[in-house]
C-alpha positions, 0 to 999 in steps of 0.5 A, a space after each residue: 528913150 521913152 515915147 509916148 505909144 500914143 497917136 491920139 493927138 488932134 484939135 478941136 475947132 476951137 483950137 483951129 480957130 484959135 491957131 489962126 488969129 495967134 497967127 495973126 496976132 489977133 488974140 494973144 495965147 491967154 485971151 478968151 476969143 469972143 462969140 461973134 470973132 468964133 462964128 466968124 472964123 466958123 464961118 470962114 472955116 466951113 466955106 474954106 472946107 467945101 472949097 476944098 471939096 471942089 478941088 478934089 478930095 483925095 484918098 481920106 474921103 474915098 469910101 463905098 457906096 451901094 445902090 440898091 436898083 429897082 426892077 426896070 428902073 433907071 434912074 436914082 437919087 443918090 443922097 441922104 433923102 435918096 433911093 435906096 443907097 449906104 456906105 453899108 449893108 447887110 445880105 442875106 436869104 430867106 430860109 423858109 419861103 413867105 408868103 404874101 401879107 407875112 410880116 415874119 421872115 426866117 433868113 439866113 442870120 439876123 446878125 448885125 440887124 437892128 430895128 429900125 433898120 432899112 430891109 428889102 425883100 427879093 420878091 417872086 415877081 423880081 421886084 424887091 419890096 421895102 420896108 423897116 425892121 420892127 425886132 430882130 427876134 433870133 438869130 434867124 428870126 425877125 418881123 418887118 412894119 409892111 406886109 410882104 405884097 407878094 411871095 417869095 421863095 427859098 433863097 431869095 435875096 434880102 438885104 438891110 442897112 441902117 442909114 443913107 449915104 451923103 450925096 456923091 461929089 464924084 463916082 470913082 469906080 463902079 460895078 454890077 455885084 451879084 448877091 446870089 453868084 459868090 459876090 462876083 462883081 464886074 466892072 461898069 463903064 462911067 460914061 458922059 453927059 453925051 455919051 449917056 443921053 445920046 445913046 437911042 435905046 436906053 430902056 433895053 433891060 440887062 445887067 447894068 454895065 455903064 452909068 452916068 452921074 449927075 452931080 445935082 442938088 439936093 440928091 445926085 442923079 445915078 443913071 444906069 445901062 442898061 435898065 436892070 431887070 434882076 434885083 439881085 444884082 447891086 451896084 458898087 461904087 467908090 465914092 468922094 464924100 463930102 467933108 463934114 461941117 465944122 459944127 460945135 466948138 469941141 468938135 473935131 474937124 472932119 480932116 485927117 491930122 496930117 492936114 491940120 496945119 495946112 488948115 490952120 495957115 489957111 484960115 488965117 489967109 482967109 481972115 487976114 483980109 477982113 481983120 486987115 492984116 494987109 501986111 502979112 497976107 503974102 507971107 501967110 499965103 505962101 507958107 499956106 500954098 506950100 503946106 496945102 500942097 505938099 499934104 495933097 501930094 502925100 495924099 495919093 495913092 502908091 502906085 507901082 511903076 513900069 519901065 520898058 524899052 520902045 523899040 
């Protein structure tokens, strides 16, 4: 028997939208739905997507994160108009020492550098100076916008990324990552509210081993211990994202497949209350919690189990 040998199936916003009001026998499968009924249900549709941001996003939305710290700095916004922070970067080394004013750098490689592109520079002073790339010139070779404040050496540590990432719902894990020892990495303690601002010398200077996130608006505040004082050391972590906005009509929505139908039956419980279809909400409801909750409880980890013998 033939198959398909495809896994390309998924549907737009629109046919979400449209799947919905067919439960609800609002439109028929030929009728055109109108522009105000597509907003609406738009509408709905996004509040419903963020209220599922609330509840805990599981493994689909899991991504890295990396800060960038600053010598003796902190605290740092986390977000798309924060401190230095993406989902991906660049490291390098110079291999040719520059000197101050230099907006010439010679590095290690240039490979996936582009201009425009985010780029610190590991200065001698142990502070890192940013700027943008102007051209990638060579495989070695490139220019930045700002002059380099100061010199800086030999292998010091220079890094890029193209964009920032969006504000942490949640910090899962984090740890310290030491550009210039093999990538070794060792693990930070999250602490509480409490527990970070009750401590009495938060300005001891070190290589970070606990953080505090504050999920505020707009930007997340990330706070380190203790204060860094090597720029060489980046912090990592895994992250929540946020689920994208359900934006155009022939967008895809920012869900994994297997979560499709639990979207659908949910948004037609959320638009069965204002199109008055009383009748047929608690139906709906329970079709939609028992689909709703089976993909979150395929949606975790597999975990290994150990069994023993308490004497």
């Amino acid at each position: 028997m033939a198959t398909s040998g495809t896994h390309t199936f998924t549907l737009m916003r629109d046919q979400v939208i449209r799947h919905a009001f067919l439960l609800l026998n609002i439109y028929d499968i030929n009728t055109t739905i109108s522009s105000d009924d597509l907003n609406y249900a738009n509408d709905h549709l996004n509040m419903m997507l963020l209220y599922w941001s609330s509840q805990g996003i599981r493994l689909w939305k899991r991504k890295q994160l990396y800060v960038f710290p600053a010598l003796n700095t902190l605290q740092y916004s986390l977000g798309l108009t924060g401190d230095h922070n993406t989902e991906s970067y660049i490291a390098t080394e110079l291999t040719v020492a520059a000197l101050a004013a230099a907006t010439t750098l010679t590095v290690t490689s240039t490979t996936g550098m582009t201009a425009g592109d985010h780029i610190g520079i590991e200065l001698d002073s142990g502070v890192r100076q940013w700027t943008t790339i102007v051209s990638v010139n060579s495989a070695t070779g490139l220019t930045i916008t700002a002059g380099l404040s100061g010199a800086a050496a030999i292998d010091n540590t220079i890094i890029t990324y193209t964009s920032k990432a969006s504000r942490p719902l949640r910090l899962i894990r984090g740890t310290t990552l030491d550009l210039k020892n093999d990538q070794t990495e060792t693990t930070m303690m999250a602490l509480s509210f409490d527990e970070y601002f009750n401590m009495p010398a938060k300005t001891t200077a070190g290589t970070p081993n606990n953080y505090y996130y504050d999920k505020a608006l707009p930007t997340g505040q990330l706070y380190l211990f203790p204060r860094p004082n090597d720029v060489s050391k980046i912090c990592t972590f895994t992250y929540l994202k946020p689920i994208e906005d359900s934006g155009d009509a022939t967008d895809e929505i920012d869900i994994p497949k297997e979560w499709l139908l639990p979207a659908v039956w949910n948004l037609g419980v959320q638009l069965a209350y204002p199109y008055e279809k009383t009748p047929m909400i608690q139906a709906l409801e329970m079709k939609a919690k028992e689909l709703f909750e089976s993909v979150k409880y395929y949606d975790t980890d597999d975990e290994s189990m150990r069994l023993g013998v308490i004497d």
